[in-house]
PyMOL Python script that loads the backbone (N, CA, C, O; Angstrom):
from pymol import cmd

cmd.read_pdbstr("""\
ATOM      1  N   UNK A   1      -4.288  17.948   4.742  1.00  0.00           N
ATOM      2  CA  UNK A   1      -3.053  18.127   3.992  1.00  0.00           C
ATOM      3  C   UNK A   1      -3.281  17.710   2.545  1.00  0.00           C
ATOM      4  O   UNK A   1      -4.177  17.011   2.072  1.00  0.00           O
ATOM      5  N   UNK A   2      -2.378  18.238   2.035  1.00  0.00           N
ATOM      6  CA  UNK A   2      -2.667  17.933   0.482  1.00  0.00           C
ATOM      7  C   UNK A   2      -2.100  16.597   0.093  1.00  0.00           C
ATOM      8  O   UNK A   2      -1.380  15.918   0.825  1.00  0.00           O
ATOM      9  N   UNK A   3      -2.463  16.297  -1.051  1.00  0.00           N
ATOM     10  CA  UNK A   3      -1.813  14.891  -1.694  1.00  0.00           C
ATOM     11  C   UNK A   3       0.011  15.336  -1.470  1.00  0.00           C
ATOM     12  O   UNK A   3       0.614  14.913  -0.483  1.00  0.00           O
ATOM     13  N   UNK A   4       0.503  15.959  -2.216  1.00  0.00           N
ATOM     14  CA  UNK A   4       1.701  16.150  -2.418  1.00  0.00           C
ATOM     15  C   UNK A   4       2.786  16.400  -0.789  1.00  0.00           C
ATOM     16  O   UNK A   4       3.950  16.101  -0.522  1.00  0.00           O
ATOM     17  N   UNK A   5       1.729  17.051  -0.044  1.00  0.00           N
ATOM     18  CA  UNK A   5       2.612  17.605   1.465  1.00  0.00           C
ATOM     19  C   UNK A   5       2.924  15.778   2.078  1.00  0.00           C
ATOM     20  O   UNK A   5       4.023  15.412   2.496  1.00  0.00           O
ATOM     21  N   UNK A   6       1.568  14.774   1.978  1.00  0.00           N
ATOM     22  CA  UNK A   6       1.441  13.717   2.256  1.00  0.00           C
ATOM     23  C   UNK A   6       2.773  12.456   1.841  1.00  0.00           C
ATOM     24  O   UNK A   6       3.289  11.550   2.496  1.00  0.00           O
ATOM     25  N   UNK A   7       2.928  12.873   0.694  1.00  0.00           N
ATOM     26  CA  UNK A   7       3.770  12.172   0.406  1.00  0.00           C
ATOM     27  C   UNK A   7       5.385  12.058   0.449  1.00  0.00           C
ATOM     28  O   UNK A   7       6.176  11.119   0.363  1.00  0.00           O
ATOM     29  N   UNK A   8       5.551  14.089   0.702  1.00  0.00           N
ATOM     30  CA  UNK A   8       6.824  14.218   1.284  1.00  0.00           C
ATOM     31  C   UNK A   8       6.644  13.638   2.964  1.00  0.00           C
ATOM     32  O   UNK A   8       7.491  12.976   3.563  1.00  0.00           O
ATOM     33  N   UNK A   9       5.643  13.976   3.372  1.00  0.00           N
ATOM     34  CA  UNK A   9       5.828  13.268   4.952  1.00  0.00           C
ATOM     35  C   UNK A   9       6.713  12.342   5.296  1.00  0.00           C
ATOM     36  O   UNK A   9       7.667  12.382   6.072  1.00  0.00           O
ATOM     37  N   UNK A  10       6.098  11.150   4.338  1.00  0.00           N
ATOM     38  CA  UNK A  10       6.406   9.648   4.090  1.00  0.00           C
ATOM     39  C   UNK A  10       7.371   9.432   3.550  1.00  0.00           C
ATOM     40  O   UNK A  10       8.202   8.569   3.836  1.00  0.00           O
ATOM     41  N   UNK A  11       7.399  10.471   2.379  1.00  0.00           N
ATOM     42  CA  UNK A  11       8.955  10.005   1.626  1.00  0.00           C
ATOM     43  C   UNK A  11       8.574   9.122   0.373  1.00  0.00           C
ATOM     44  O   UNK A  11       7.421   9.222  -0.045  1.00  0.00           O
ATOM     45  N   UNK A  12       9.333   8.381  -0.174  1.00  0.00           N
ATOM     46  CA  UNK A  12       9.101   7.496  -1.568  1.00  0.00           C
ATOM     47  C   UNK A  12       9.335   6.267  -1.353  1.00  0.00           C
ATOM     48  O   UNK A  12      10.327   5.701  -0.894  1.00  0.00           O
ATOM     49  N   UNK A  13       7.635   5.615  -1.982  1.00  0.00           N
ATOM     50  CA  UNK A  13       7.136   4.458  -1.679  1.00  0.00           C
ATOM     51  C   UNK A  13       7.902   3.172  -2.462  1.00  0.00           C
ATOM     52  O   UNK A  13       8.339   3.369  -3.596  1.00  0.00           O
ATOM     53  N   UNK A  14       8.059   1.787  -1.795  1.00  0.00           N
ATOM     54  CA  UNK A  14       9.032   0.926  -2.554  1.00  0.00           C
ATOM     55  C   UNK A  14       8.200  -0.168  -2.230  1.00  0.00           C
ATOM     56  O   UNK A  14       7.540  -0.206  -1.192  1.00  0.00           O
ATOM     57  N   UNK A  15       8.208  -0.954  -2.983  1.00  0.00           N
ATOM     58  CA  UNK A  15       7.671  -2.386  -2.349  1.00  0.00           C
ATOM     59  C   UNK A  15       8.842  -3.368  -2.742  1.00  0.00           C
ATOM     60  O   UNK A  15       9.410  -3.466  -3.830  1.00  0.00           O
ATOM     61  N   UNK A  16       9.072  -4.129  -1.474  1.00  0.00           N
ATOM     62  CA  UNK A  16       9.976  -4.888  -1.159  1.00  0.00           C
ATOM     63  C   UNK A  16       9.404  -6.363  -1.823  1.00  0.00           C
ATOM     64  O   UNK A  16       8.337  -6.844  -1.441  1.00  0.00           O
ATOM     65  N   UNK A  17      10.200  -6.972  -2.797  1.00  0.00           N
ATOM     66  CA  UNK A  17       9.517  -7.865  -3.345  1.00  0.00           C
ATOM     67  C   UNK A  17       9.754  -9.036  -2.966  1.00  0.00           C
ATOM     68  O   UNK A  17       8.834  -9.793  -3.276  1.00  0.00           O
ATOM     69  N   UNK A  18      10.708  -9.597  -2.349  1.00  0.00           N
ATOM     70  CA  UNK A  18      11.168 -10.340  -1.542  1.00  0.00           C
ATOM     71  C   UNK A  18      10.512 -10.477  -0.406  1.00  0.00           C
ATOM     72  O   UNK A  18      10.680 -11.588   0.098  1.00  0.00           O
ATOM     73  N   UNK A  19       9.649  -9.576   0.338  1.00  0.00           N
ATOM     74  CA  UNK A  19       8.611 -10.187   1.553  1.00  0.00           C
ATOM     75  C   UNK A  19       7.115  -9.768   0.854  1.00  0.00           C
ATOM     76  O   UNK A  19       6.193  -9.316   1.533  1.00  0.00           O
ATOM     77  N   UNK A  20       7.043  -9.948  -0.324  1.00  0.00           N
ATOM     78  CA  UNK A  20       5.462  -9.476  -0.563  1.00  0.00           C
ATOM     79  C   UNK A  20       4.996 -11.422  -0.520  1.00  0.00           C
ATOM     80  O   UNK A  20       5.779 -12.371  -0.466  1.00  0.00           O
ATOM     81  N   UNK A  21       3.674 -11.438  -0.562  1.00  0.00           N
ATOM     82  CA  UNK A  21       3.099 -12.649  -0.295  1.00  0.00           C
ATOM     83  C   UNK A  21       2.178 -12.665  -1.639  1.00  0.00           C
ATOM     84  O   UNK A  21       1.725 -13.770  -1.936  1.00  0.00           O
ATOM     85  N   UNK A  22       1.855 -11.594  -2.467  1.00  0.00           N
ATOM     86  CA  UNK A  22       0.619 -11.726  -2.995  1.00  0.00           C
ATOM     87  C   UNK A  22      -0.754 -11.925  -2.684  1.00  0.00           C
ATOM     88  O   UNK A  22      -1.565 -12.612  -3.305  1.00  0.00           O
ATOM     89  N   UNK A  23      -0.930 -11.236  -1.636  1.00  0.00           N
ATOM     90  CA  UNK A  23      -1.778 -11.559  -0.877  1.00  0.00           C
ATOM     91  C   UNK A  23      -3.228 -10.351  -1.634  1.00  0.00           C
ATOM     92  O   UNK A  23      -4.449 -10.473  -1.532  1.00  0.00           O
ATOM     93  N   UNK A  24      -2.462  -9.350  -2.299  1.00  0.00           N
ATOM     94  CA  UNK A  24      -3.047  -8.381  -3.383  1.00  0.00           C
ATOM     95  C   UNK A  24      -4.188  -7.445  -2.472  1.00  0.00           C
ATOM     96  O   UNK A  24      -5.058  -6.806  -3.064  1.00  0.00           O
ATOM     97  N   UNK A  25      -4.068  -7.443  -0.792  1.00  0.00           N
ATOM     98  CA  UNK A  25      -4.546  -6.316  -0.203  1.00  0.00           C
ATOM     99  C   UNK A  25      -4.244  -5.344  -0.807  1.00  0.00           C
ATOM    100  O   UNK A  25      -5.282  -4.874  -1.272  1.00  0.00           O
ATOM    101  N   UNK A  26      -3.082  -4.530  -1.180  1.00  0.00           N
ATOM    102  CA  UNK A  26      -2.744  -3.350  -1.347  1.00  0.00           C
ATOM    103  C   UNK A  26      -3.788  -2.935  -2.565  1.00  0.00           C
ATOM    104  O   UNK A  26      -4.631  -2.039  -2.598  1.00  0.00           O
ATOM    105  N   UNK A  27      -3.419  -3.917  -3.548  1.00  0.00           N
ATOM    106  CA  UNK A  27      -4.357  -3.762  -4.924  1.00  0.00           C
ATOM    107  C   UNK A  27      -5.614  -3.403  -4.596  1.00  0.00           C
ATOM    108  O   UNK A  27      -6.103  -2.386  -5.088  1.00  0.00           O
ATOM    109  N   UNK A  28      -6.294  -4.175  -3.736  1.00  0.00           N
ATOM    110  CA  UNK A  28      -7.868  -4.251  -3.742  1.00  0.00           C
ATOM    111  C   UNK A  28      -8.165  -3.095  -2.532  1.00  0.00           C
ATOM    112  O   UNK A  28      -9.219  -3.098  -1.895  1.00  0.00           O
ATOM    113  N   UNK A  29      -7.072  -2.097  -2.308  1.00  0.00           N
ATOM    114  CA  UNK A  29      -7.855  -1.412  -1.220  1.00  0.00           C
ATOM    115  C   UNK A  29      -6.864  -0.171  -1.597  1.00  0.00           C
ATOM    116  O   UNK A  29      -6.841   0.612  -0.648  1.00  0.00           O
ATOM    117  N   UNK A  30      -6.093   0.231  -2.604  1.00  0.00           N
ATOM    118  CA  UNK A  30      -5.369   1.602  -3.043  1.00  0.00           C
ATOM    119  C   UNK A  30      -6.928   2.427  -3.998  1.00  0.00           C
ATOM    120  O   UNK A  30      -7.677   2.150  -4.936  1.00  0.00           O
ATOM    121  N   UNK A  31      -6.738   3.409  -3.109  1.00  0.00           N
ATOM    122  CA  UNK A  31      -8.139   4.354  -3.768  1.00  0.00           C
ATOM    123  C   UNK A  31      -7.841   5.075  -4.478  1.00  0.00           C
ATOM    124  O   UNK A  31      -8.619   6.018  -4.619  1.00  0.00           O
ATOM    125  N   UNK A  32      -6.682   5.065  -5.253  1.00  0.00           N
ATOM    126  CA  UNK A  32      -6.088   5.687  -6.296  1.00  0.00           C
ATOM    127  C   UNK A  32      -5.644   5.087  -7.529  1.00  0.00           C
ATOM    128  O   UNK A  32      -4.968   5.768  -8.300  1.00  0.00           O
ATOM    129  N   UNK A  33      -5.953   3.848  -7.822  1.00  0.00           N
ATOM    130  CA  UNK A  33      -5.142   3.226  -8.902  1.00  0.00           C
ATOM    131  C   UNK A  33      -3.668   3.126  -8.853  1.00  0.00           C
ATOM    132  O   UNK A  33      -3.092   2.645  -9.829  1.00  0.00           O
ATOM    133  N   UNK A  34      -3.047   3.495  -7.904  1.00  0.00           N
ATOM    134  CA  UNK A  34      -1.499   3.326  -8.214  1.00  0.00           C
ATOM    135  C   UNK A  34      -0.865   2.497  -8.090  1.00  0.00           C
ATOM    136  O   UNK A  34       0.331   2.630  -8.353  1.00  0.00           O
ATOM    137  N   UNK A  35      -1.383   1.244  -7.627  1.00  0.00           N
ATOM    138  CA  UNK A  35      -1.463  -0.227  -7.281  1.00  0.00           C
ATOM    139  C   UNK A  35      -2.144  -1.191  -8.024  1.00  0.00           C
ATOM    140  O   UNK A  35      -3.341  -1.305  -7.760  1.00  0.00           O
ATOM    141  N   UNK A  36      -1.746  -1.806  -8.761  1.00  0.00           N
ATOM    142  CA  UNK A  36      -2.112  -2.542  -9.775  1.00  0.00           C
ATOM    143  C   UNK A  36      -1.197  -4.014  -9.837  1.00  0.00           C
ATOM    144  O   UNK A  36      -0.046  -4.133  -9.417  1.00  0.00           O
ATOM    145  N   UNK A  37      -2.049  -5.119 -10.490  1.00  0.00           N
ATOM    146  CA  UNK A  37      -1.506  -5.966 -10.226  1.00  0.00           C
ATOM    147  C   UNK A  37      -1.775  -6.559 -11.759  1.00  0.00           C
ATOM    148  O   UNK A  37      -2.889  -6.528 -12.282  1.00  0.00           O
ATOM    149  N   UNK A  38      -0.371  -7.202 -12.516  1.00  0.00           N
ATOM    150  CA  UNK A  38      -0.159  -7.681 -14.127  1.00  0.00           C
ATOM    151  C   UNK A  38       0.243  -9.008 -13.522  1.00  0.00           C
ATOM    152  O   UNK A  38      -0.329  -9.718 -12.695  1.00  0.00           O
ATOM    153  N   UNK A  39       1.647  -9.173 -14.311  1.00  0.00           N
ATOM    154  CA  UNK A  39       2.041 -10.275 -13.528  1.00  0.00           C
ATOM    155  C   UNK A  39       2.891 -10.711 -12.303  1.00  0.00           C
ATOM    156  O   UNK A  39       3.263 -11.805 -11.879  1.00  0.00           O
ATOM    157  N   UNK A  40       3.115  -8.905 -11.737  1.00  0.00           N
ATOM    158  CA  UNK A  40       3.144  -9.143 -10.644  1.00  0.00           C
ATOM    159  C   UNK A  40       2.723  -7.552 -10.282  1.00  0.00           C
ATOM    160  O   UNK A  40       2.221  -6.750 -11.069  1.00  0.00           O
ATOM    161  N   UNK A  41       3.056  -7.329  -8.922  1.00  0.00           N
ATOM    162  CA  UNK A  41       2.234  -6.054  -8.524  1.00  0.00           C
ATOM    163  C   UNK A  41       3.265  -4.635  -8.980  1.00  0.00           C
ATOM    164  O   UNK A  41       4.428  -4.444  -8.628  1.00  0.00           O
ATOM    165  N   UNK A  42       2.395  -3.748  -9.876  1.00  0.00           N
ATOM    166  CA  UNK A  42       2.946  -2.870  -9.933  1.00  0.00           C
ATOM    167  C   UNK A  42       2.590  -1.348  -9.282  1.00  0.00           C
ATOM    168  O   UNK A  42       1.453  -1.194  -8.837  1.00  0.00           O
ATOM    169  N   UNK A  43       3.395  -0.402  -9.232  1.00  0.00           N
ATOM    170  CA  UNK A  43       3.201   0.680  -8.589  1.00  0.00           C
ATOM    171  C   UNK A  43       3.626   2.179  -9.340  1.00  0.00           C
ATOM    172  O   UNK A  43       4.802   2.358  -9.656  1.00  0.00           O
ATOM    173  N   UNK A  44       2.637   3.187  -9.588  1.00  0.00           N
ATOM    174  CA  UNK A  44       2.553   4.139 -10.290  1.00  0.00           C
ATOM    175  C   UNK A  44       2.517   5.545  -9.028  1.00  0.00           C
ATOM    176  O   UNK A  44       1.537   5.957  -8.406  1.00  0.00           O
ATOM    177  N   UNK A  45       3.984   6.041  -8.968  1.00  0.00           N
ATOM    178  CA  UNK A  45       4.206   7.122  -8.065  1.00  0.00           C
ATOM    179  C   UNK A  45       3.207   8.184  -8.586  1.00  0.00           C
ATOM    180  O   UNK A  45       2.820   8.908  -7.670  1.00  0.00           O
ATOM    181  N   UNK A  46       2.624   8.516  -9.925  1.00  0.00           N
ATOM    182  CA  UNK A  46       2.178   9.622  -9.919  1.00  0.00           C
ATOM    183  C   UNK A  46       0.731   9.561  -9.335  1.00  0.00           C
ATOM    184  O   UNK A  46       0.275  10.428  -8.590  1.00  0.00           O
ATOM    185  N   UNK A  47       0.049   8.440  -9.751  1.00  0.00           N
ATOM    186  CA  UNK A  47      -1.131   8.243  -9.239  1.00  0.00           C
ATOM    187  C   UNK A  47      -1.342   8.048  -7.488  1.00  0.00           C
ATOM    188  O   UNK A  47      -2.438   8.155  -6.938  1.00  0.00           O
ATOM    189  N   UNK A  48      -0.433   7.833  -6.986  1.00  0.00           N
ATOM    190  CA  UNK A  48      -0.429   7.556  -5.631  1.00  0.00           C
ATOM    191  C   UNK A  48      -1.004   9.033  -5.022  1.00  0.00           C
ATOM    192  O   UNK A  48      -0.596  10.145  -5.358  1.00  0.00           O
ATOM    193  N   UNK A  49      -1.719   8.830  -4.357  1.00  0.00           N
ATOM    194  CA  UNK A  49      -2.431  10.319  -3.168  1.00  0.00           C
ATOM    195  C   UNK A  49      -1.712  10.249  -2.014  1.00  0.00           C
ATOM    196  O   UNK A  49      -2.124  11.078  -1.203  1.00  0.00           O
ATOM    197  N   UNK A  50      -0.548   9.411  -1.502  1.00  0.00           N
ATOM    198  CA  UNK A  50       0.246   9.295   0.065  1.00  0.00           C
ATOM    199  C   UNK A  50      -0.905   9.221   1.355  1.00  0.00           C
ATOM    200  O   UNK A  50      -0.936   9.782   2.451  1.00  0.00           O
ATOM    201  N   UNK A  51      -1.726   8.361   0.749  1.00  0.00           N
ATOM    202  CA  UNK A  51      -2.848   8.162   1.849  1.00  0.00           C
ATOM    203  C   UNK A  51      -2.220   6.951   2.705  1.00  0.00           C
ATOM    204  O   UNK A  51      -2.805   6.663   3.749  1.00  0.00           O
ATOM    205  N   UNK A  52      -1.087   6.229   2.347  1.00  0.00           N
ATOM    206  CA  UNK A  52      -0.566   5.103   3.079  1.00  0.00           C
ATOM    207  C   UNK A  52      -1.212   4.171   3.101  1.00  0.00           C
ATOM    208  O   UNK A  52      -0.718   3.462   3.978  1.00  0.00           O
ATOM    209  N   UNK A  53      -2.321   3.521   2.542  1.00  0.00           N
ATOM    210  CA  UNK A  53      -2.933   2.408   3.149  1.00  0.00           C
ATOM    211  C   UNK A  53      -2.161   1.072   2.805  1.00  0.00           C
ATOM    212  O   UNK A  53      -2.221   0.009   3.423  1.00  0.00           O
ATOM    213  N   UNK A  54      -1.324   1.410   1.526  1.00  0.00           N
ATOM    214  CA  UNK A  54      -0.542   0.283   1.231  1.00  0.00           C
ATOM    215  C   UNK A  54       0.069  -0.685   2.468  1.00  0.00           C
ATOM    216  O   UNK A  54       0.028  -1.871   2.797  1.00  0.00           O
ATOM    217  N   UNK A  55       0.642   0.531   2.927  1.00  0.00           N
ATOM    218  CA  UNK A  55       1.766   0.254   4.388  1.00  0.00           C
ATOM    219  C   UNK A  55       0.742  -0.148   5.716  1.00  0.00           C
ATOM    220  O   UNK A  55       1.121  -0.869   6.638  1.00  0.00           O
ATOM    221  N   UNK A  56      -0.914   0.589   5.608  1.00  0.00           N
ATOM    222  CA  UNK A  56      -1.372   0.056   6.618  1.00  0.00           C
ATOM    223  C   UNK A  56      -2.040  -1.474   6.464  1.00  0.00           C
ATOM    224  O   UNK A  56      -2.501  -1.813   7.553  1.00  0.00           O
ATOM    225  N   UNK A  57      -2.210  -2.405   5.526  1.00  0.00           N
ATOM    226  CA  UNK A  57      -2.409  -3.295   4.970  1.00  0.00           C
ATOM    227  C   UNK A  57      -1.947  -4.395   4.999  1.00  0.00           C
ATOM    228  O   UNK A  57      -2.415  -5.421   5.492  1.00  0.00           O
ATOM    229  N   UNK A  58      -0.238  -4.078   4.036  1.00  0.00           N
ATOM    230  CA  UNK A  58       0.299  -5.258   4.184  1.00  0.00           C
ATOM    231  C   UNK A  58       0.668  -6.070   5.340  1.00  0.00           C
ATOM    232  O   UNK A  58       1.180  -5.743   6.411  1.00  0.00           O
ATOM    233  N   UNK A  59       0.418  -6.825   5.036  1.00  0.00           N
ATOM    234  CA  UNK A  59       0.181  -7.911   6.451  1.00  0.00           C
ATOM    235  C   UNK A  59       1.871  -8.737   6.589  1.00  0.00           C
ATOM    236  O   UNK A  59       1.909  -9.709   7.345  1.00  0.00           O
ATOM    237  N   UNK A  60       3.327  -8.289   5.792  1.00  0.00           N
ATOM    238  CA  UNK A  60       4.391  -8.590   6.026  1.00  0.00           C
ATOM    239  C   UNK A  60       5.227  -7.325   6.184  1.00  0.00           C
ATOM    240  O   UNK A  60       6.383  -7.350   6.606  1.00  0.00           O
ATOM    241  N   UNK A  61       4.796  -6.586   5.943  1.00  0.00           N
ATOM    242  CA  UNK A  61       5.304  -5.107   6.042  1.00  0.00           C
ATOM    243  C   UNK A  61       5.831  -4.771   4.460  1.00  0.00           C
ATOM    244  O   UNK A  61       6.369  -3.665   4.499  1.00  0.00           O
ATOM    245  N   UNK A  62       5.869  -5.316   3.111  1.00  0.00           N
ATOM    246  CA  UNK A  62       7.000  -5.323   1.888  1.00  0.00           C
ATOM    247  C   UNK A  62       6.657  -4.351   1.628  1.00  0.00           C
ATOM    248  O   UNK A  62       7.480  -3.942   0.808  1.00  0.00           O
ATOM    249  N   UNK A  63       5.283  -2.976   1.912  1.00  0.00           N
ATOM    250  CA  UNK A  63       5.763  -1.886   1.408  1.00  0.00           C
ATOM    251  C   UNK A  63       6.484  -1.035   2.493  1.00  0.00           C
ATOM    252  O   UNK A  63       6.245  -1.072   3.700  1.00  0.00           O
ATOM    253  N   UNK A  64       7.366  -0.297   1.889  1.00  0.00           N
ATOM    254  CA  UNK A  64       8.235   0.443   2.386  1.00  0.00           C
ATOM    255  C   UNK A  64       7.800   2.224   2.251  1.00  0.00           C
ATOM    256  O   UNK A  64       7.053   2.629   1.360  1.00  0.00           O
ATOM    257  N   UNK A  65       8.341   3.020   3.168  1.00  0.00           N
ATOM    258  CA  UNK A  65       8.369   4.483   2.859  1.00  0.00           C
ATOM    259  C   UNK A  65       9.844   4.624   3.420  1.00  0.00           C
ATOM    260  O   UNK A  65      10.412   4.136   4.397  1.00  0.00           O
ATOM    261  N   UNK A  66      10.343   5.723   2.140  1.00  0.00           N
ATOM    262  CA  UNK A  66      11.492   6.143   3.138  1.00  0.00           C
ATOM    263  C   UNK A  66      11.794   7.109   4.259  1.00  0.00           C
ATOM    264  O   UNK A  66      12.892   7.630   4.456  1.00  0.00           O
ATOM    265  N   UNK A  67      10.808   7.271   4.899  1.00  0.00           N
ATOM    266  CA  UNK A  67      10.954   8.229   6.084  1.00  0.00           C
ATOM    267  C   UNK A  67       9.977   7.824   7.598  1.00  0.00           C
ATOM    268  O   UNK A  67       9.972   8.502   8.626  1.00  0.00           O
ATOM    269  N   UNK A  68       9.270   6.655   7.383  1.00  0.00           N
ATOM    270  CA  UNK A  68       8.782   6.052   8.475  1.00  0.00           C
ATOM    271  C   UNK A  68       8.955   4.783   8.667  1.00  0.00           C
ATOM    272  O   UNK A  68       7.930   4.382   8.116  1.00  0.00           O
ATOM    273  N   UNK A  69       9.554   3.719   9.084  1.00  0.00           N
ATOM    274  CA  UNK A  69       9.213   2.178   9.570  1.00  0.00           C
ATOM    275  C   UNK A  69       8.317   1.854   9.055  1.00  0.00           C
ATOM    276  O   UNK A  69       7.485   2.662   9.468  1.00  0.00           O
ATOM    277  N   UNK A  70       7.636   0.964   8.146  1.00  0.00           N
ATOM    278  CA  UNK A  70       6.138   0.586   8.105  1.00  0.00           C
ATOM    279  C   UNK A  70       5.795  -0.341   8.685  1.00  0.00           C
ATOM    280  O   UNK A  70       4.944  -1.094   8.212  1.00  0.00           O
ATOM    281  N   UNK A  71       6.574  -0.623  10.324  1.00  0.00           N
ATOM    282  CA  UNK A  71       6.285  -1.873  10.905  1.00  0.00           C
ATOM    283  C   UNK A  71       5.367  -0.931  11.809  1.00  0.00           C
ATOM    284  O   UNK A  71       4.505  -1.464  12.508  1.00  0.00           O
ATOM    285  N   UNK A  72       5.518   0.380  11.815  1.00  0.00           N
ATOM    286  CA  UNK A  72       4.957   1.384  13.284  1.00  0.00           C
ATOM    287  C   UNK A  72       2.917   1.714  12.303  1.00  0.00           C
ATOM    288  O   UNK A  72       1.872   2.254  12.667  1.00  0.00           O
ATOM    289  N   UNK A  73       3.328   1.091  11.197  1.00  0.00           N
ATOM    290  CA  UNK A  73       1.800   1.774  10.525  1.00  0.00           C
ATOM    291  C   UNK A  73       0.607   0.474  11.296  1.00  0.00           C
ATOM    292  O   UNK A  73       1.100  -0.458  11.931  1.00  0.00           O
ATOM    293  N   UNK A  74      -0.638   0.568  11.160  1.00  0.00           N
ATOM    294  CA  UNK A  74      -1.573  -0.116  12.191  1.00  0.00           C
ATOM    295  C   UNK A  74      -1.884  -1.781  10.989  1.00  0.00           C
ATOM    296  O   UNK A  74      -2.573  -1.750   9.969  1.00  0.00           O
ATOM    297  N   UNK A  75      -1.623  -2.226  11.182  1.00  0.00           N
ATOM    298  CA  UNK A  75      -2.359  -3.543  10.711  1.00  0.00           C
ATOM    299  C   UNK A  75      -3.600  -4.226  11.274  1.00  0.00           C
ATOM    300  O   UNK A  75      -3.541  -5.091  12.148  1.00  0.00           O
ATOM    301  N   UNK A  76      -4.996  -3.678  10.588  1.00  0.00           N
ATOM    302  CA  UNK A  76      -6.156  -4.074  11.181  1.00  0.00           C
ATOM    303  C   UNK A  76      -6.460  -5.774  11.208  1.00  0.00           C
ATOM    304  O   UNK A  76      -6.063  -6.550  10.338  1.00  0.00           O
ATOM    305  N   UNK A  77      -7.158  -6.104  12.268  1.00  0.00           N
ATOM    306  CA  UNK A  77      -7.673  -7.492  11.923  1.00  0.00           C
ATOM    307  C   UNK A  77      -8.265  -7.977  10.984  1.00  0.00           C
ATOM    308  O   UNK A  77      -8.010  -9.008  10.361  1.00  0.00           O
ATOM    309  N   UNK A  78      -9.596  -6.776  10.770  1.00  0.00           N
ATOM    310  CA  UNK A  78     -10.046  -7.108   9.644  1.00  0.00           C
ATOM    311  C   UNK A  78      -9.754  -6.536   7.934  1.00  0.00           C
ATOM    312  O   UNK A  78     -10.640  -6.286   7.117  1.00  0.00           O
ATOM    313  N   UNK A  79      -8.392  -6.439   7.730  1.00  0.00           N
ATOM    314  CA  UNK A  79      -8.419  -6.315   6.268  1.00  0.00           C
ATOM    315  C   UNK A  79      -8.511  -6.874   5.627  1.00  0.00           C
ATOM    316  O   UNK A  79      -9.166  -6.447   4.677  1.00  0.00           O
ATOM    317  N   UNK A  80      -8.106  -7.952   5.547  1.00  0.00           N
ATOM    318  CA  UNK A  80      -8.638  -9.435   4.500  1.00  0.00           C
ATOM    319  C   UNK A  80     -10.294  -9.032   4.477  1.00  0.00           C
ATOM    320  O   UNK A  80     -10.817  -9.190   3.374  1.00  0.00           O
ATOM    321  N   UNK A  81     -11.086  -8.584   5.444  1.00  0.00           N
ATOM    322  CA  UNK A  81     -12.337  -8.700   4.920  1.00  0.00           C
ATOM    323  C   UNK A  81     -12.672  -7.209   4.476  1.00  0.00           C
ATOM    324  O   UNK A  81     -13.441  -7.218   3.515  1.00  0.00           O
ATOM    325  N   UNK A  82     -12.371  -6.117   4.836  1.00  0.00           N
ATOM    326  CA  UNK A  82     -12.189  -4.742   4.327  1.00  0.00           C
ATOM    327  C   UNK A  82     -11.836  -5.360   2.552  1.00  0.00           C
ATOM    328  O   UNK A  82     -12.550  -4.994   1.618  1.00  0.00           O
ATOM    329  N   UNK A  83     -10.758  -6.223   2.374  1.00  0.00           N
ATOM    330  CA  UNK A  83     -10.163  -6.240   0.807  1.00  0.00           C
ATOM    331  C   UNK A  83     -11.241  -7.337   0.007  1.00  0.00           C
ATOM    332  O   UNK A  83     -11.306  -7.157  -1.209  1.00  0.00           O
ATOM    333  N   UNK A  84     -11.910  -8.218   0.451  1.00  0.00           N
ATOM    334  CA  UNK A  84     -12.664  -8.760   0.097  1.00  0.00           C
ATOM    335  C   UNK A  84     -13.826  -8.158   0.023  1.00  0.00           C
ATOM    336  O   UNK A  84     -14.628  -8.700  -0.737  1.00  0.00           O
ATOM    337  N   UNK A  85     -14.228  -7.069   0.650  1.00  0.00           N
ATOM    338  CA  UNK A  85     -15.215  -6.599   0.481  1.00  0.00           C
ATOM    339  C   UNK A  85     -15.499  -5.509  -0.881  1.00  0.00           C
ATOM    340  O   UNK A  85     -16.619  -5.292  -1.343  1.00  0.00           O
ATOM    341  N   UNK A  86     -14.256  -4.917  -1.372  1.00  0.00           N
ATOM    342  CA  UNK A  86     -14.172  -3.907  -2.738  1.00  0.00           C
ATOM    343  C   UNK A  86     -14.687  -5.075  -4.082  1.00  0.00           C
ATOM    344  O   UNK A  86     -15.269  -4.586  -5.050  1.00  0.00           O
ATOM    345  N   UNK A  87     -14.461  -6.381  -4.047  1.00  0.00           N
ATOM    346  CA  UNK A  87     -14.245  -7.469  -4.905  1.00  0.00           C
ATOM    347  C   UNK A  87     -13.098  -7.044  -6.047  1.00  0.00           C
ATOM    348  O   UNK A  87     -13.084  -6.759  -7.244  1.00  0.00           O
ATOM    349  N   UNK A  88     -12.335  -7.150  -5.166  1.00  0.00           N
ATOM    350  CA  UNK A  88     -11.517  -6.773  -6.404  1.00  0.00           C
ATOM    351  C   UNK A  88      -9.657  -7.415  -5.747  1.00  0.00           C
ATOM    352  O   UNK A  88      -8.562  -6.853  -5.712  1.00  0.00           O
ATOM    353  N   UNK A  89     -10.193  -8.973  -5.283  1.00  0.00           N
ATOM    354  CA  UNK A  89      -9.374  -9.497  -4.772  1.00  0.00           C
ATOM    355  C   UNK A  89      -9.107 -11.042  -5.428  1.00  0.00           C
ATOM    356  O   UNK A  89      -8.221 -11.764  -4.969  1.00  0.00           O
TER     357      UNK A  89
END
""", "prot")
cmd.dss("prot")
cmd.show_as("cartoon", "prot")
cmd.util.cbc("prot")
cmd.orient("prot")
């Protein structure tokens, strides 16, 4: 599927800032740049590809899509070391 079909799937991405931890997975593992972190984490809809990993990542659920739960997306054991491994954590 294309970038664009991907992202209507999902719908439009939010991060809930109130359960984010800073834990800066999303940052160190978005393969698009659209995740970036200043002084706090920001997010660039155009750059986003709707590959989801944001949502498969966060380890509190704070990113959001509006058309799926992101409690139903997979949270691996090892992402802390997947995100440590880009160095860019």
């Amino acid at each position: 599927q294309s970038e664009n079909e991907l992202k209507k799937l999902y719908g439009d991405r939010t991060l809930l800032k109130e359960k984010c931890t800073d834990c800066n997975f999303c940052v160190a593992l978005c393969p698009s740049g659209a995740i970036t972190r200043g002084e706090e984490i920001n997010y660039n809809d155009d750059l986003c590809i709707g590959c989801c990993g944001c949502m498969n990542v966060c380890p509190t659920n704070a990113w959001q899509c509006s058309k799926i739960d992101s409690e139903n997306f997979y949270k691996g054991i090892r992402v802390k070391k997947m995100a440590e491994a880009t160095g860019r954590l």
